[in-house]
C-alpha positions as CSV (number, residue, x, y, z in Angstrom):
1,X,-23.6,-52.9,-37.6
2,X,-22.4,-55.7,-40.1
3,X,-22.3,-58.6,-37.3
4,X,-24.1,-61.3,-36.8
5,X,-26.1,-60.4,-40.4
6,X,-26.4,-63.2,-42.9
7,X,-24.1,-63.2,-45.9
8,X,-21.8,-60.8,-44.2
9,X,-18.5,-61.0,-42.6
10,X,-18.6,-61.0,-38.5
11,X,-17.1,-57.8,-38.0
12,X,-16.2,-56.4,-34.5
13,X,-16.6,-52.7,-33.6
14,X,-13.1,-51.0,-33.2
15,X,-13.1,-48.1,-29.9
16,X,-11.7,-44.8,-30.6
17,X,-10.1,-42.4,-28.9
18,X,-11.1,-39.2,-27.9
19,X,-8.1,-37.0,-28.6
20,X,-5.5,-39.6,-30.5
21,X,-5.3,-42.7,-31.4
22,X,-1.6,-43.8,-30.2
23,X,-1.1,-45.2,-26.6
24,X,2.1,-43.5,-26.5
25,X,0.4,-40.0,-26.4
26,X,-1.5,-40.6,-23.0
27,X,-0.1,-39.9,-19.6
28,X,-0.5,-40.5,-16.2
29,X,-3.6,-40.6,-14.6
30,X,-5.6,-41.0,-18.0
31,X,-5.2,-37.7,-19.3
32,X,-4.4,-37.4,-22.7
33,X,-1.3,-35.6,-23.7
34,X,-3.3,-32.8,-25.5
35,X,-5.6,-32.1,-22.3
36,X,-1.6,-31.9,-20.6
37,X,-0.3,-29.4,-23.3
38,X,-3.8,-26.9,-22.9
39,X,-3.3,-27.4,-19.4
40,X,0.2,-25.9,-19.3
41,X,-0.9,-23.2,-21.5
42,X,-3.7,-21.9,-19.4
43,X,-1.5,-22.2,-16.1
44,X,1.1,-20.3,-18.0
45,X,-0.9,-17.6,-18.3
46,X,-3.6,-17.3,-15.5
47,X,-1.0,-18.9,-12.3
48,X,2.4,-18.0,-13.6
49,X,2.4,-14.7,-15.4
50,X,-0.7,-13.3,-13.4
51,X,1.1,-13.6,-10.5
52,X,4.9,-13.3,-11.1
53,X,5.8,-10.0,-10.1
54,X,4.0,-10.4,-6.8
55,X,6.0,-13.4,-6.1
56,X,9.4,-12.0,-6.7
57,X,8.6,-9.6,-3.5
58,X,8.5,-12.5,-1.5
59,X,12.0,-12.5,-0.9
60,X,11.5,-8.5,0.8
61,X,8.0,-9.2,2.3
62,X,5.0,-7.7,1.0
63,X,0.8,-7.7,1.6
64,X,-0.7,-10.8,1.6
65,X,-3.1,-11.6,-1.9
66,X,-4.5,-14.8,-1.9
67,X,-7.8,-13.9,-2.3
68,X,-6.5,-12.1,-5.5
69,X,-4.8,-15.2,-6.7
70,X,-8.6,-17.0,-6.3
71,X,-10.1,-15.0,-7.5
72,X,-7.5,-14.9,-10.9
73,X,-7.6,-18.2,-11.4
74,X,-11.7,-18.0,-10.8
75,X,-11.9,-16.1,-13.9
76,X,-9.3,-17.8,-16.0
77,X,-11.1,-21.3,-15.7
78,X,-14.3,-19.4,-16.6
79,X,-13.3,-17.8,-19.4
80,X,-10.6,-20.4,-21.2
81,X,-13.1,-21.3,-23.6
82,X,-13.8,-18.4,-25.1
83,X,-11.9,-16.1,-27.8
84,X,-8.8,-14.9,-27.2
85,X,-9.5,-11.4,-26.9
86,X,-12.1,-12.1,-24.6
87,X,-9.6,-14.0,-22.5
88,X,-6.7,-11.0,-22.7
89,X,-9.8,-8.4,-21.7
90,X,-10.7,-10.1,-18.9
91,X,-7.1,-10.8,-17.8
92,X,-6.1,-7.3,-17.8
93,X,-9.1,-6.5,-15.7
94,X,-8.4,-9.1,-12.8
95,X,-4.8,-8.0,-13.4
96,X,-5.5,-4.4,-13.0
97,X,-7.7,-4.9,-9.8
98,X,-4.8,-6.9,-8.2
99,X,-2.5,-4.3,-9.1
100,X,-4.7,-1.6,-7.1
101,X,-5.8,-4.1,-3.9
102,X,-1.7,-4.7,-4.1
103,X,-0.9,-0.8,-3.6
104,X,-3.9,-0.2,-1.6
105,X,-2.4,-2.7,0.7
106,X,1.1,-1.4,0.2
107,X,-0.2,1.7,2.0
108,X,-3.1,0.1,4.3
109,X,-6.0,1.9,2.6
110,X,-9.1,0.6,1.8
111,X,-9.0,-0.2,-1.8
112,X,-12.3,1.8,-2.0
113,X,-10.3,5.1,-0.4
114,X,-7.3,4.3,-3.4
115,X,-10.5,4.7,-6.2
116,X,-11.1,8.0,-4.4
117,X,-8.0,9.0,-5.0
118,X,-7.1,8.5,-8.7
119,X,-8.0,12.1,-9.0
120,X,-5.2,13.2,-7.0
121,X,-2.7,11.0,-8.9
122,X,-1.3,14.2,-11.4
123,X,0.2,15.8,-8.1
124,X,2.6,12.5,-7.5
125,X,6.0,11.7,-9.5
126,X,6.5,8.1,-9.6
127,X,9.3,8.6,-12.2
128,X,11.5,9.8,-9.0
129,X,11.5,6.0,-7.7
130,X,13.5,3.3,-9.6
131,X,11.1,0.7,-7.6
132,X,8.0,2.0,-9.0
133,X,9.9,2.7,-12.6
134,X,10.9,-0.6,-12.0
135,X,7.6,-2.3,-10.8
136,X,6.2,-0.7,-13.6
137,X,8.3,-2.3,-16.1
138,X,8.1,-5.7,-14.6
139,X,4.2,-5.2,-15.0
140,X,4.5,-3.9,-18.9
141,X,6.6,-7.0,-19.6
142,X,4.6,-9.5,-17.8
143,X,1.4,-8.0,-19.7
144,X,3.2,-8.6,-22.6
145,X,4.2,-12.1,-22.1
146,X,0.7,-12.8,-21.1
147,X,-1.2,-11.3,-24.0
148,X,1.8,-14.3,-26.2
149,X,0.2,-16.6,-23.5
150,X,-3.0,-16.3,-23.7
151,X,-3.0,-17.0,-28.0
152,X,-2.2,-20.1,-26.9
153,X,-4.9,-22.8,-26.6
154,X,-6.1,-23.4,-23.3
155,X,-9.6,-24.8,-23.5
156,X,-9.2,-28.3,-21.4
157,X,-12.3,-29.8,-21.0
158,X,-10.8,-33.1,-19.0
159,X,-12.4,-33.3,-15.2
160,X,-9.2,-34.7,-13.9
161,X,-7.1,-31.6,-15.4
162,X,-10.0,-29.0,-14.3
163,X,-9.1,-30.5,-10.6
164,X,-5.0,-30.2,-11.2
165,X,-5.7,-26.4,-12.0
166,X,-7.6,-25.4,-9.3
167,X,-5.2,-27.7,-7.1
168,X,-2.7,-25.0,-8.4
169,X,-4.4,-22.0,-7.8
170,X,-5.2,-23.0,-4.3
171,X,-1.6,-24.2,-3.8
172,X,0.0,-20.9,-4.9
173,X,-2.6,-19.2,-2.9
174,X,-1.2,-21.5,0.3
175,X,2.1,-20.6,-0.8
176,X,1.2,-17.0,-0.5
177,X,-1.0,-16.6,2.6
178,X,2.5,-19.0,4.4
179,X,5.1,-16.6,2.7
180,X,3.1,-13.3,4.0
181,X,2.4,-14.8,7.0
182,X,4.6,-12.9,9.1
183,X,4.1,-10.0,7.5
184,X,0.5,-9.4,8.2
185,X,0.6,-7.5,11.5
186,X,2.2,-4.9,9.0
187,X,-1.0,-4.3,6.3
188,X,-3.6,-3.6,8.7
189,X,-6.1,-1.2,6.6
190,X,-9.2,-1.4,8.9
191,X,-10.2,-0.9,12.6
192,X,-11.2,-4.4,13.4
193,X,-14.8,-4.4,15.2
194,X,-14.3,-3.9,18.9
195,X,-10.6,-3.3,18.5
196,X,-9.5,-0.7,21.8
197,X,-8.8,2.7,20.7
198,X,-5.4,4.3,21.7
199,X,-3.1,7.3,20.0
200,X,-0.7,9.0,21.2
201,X,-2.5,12.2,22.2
202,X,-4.3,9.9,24.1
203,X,-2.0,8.3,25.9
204,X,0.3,11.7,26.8
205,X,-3.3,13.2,28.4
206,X,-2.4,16.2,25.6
207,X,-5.7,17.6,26.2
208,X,-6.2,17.2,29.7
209,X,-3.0,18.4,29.9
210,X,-3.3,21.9,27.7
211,X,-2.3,24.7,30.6
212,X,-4.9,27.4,31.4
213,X,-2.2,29.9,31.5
214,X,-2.0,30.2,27.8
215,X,1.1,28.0,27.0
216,X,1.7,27.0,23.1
217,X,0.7,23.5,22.3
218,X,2.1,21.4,19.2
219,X,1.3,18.2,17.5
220,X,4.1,16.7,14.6
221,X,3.1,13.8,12.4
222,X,6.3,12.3,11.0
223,X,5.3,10.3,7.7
224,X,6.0,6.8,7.5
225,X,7.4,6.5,11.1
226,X,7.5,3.8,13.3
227,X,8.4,2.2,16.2
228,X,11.7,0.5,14.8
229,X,11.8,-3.4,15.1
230,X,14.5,-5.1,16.2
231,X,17.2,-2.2,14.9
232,X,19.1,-0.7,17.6
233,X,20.2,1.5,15.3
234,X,17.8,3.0,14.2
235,X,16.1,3.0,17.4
236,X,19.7,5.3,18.4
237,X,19.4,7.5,15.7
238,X,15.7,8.3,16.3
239,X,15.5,8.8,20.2
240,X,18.9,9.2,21.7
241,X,19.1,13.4,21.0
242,X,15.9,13.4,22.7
243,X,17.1,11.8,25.9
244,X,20.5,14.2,26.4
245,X,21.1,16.1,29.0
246,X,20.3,20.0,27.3
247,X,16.8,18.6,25.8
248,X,16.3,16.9,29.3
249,X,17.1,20.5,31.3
250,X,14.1,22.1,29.1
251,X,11.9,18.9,28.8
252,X,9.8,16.6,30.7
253,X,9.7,13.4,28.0
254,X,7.7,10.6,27.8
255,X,7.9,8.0,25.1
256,X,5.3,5.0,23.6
257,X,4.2,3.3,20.9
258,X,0.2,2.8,19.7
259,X,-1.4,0.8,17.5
260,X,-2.5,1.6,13.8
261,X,-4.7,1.2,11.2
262,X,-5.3,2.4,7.9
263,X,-2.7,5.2,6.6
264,X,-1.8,8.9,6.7
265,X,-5.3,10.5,6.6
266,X,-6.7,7.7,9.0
267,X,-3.7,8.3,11.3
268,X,-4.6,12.1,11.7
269,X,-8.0,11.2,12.5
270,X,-6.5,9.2,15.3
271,X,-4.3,11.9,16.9
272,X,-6.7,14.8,16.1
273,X,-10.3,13.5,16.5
274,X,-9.5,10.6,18.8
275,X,-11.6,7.5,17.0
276,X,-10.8,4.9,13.8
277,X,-11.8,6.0,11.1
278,X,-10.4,8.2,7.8
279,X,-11.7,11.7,6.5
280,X,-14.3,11.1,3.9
281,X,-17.0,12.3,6.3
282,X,-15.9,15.6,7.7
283,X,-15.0,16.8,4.1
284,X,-18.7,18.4,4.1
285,X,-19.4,17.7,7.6
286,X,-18.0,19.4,11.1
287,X,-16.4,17.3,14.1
288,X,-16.7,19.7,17.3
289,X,-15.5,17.0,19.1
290,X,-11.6,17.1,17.0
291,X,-8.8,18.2,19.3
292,X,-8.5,21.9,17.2
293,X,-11.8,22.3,17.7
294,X,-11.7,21.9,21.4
295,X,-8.8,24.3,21.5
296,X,-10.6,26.6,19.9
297,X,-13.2,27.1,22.3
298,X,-10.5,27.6,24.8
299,X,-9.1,30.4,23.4
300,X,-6.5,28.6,20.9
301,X,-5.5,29.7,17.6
302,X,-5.7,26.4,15.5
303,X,-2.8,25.9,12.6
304,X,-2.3,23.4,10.2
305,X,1.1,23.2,8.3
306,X,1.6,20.4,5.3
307,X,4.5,20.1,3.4
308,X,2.4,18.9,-0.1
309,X,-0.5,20.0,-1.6
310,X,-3.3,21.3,0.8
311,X,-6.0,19.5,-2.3
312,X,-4.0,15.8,-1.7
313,X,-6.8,13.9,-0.2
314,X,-8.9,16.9,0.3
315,X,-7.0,18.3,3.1
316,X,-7.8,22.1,2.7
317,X,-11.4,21.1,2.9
318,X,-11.9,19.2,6.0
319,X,-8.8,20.6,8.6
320,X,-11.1,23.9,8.8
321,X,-14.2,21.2,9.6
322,X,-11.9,19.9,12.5
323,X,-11.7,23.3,14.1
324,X,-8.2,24.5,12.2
325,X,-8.6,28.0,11.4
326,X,-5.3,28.2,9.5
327,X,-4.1,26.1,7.2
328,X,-1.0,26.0,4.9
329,X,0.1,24.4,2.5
330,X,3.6,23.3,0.4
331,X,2.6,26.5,-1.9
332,X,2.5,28.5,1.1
333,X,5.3,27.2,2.5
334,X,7.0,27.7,-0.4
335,X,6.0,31.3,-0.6
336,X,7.7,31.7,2.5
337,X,11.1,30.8,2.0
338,X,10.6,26.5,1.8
339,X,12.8,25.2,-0.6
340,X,11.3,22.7,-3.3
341,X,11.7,18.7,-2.7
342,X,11.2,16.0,-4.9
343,X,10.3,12.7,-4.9
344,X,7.3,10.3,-5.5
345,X,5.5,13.2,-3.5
346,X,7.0,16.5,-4.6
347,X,6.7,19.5,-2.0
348,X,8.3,21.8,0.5
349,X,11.9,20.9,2.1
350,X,10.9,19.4,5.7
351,X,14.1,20.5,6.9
352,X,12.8,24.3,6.3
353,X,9.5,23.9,8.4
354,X,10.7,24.2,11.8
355,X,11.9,27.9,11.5
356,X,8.5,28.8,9.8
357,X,6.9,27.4,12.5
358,X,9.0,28.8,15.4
359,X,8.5,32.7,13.5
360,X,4.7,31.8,14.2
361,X,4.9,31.2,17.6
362,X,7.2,34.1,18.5
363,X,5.1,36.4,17.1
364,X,2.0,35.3,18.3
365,X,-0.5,37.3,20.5
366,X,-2.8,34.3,21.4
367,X,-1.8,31.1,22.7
368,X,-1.3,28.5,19.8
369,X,-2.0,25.5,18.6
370,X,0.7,24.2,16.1
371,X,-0.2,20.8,13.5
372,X,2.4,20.0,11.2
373,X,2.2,16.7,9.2
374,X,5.5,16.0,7.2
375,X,5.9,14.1,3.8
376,X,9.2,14.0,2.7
377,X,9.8,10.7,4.5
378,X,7.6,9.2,2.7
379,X,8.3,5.3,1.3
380,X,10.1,5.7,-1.4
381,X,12.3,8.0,-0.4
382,X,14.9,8.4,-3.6
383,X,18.4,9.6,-3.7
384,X,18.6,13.3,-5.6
385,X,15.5,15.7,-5.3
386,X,17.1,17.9,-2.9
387,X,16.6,15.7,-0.3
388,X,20.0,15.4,1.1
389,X,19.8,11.6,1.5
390,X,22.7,10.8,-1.0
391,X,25.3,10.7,1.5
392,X,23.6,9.2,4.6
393,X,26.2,6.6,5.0
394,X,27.9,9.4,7.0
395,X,25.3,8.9,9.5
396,X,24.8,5.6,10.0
397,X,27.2,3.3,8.1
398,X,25.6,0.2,9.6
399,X,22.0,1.8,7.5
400,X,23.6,2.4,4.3
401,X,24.8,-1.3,4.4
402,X,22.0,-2.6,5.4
403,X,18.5,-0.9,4.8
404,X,19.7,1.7,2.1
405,X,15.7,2.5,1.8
406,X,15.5,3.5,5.8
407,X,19.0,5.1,5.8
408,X,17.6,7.8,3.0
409,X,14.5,7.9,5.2
């Protein structure tokens, strides 16, 4: 202001800096050390801690989530300007969805279909599984260690460090999508459109097949199995009583593998109404076209058996809109002379089914049509809980070693 005016001393305008005024406290690329400090915080927070626990399950293979990981960081660039407890509210939010889509995926449902099913949640035990005591832990923690995280200032207003945290974000959700790859085939929750229908009942002709002269007919849904991959052991352990000799003198066997989609409810739908798809509609709507109620009309008495409860995803409402005319539950089971298992999904004994079943059809004046879905296979399967898993090892050594989880299965 001062130069250039008469009686005054020339005197030069001096440049400041935005953030500091010592060259020592700027770094690379022209970002001040400050913006670099904020930066840090915020990736703390909204890469590191938001996304932690997910990352340690690389090593074991789980879903893929890098949508979830966008759409975190999304939300933590938006909001890093504002107060913390703004911040912390909307962390727990994004944190809490990613948590659901993450056990949705877990058990290939819909994340819609897991929001149905909150109601159900007082009839499971999570407590019985150190991996989901332990998960939930790990998630306590890591909330706690971001709510520390996210007092610290984060609001970086530098271009060149908004670019280096979404470079981040997308790199972690790279990281990700390349670490799940090969896991993918594994989490498929929906039909895709167009995608060929097959099942099981389908492919053994078990309808085309039911005998006019009044022979008993039975469908078993094991839970959580599958065609083993790559374990010969497993694959022994599963299959070879099938194939001796005394089942072979009684039985004509055939043996395949389908695809799937979806979980539990949505596989029944498969095998017993022959079409993708999951229950929600027939819980206040009739499918004629369902495999009991084909039997029906041919003269079949339809029964359902379920080792848990017969209200678990609605169950006792739409098997009699498929055409079962009998349905019964773990209570009932119970009642009967079932013995009480544990686990994350507390209900009869499995192993005391069969002989339940077997008193049906001996006593039976009509022909029969036996479903029995089982549960206590379910993932996780825990030691204890009267589920006779402790000592598997004397089963399969090579298990025990190796897949402890399968072995108890």
């Amino acid at each position: 202001l001062f130069a250039n005016l008469p009686g005054k001393s020339q005197i030069a305008p001096v440049p400041q800096p935005l953030l500091t005024d010592s060259p020592a406290t700027s770094l690379r690329l022209g970002i001040p050390r400050q913006e670099w400090q904020l930066l840090c915080n915020w990736l703390l927070a909204w890469v590191v801690l938001a996304n932690l626990g997910y990352m340690l399950l690389w090593i074991i293979g789980a879903p893929p989530r890098e949508a979830e990981i966008l759409a975190i960081g999304a939300m933590g660039l938006i909001v890093r300007n504002r107060a913390p407890w703004i911040q912390f509210t909307t962390f727990a939010a994004v944190s809490l969805y990613s948590l659901l889509s993450f056990i949705a995926a877990l058990f290939n449902l819909a994340i819609s279909s897991l929001f149905a099913s909150f109601k159900f949640l007082l009839e499971l035990d999570p407590s019985q599984s150190i991996e989901y005591t332990g998960g939930g832990l790990v998630v306590l923690l890591l909330c706690g260690l971001a709510r520390w995280g996210l007092r610290r200032p984060a609001h970086f207003l530098h271009g060149r460090t908004l670019l280096i945290a979404c470079a981040a974000v997308l790199a972690l959700a790279g990281v990700d999508k390349w670490m799940s790859f090969g896991m993918r085939g594994h989490y498929k929750r929906l039909a895709e459109p167009g995608a060929p229908f097959e099942s099981a009942r389908l492919n053994s002709g078990l309808l085309t097949a039911a005998p006019a002269d009044g022979r008993n007919l039975m469908v078993i849904v094991v839970e959580s199995l599958g065609q083993p991959a790559n374990n010969p052991e497993l694959q022994k352990l599963l299959f070879a009583r099938f194939k001796s000799p005394a089942v072979k003198a009684k039985f004509d066997l055939s043996f395949g593998d389908t695809t799937y989609y979806n979980s539990t409810t949505a596989g029944e739908i498969r095998e017993l109404c022959g079409r993708w798809g999951d229950y929600y509609d027939l819980v206040d709507t009739r499918d004629d076209g369902c495999l009991p109620a084909q039997l029906a009309r041919k003269g079949y008495e339809t029964r359902a058996y379920h080792s848990f409860a017969g209200d678990f995803f609605e169950r006792a409402s739409w098997y009699p809109n498929i055409g079962f005319q009998h349905s019964s539950f773990a209570p009932e089971l119970i009642a009967k002379g079932a013995r009480n298992c544990g686990g994350v999904f507390p209900g009869a004994c499995d192993r005391d089914v069969p002989r339940q079943l077997a008193a049906q059809l001996k006593t039976a004046t009509k022909p029969q049509f036996v479903y029995w879905l089982t549960v206590n296979s379910h993932l996780p399967v825990p030691t204890g809980s009267n589920l006779d898993v402790d000592r598997c090892g004397l089963v399969s050594a090579e298990l025990f070693e190796r897949f402890p989880m399968v072995c108890r299965q």
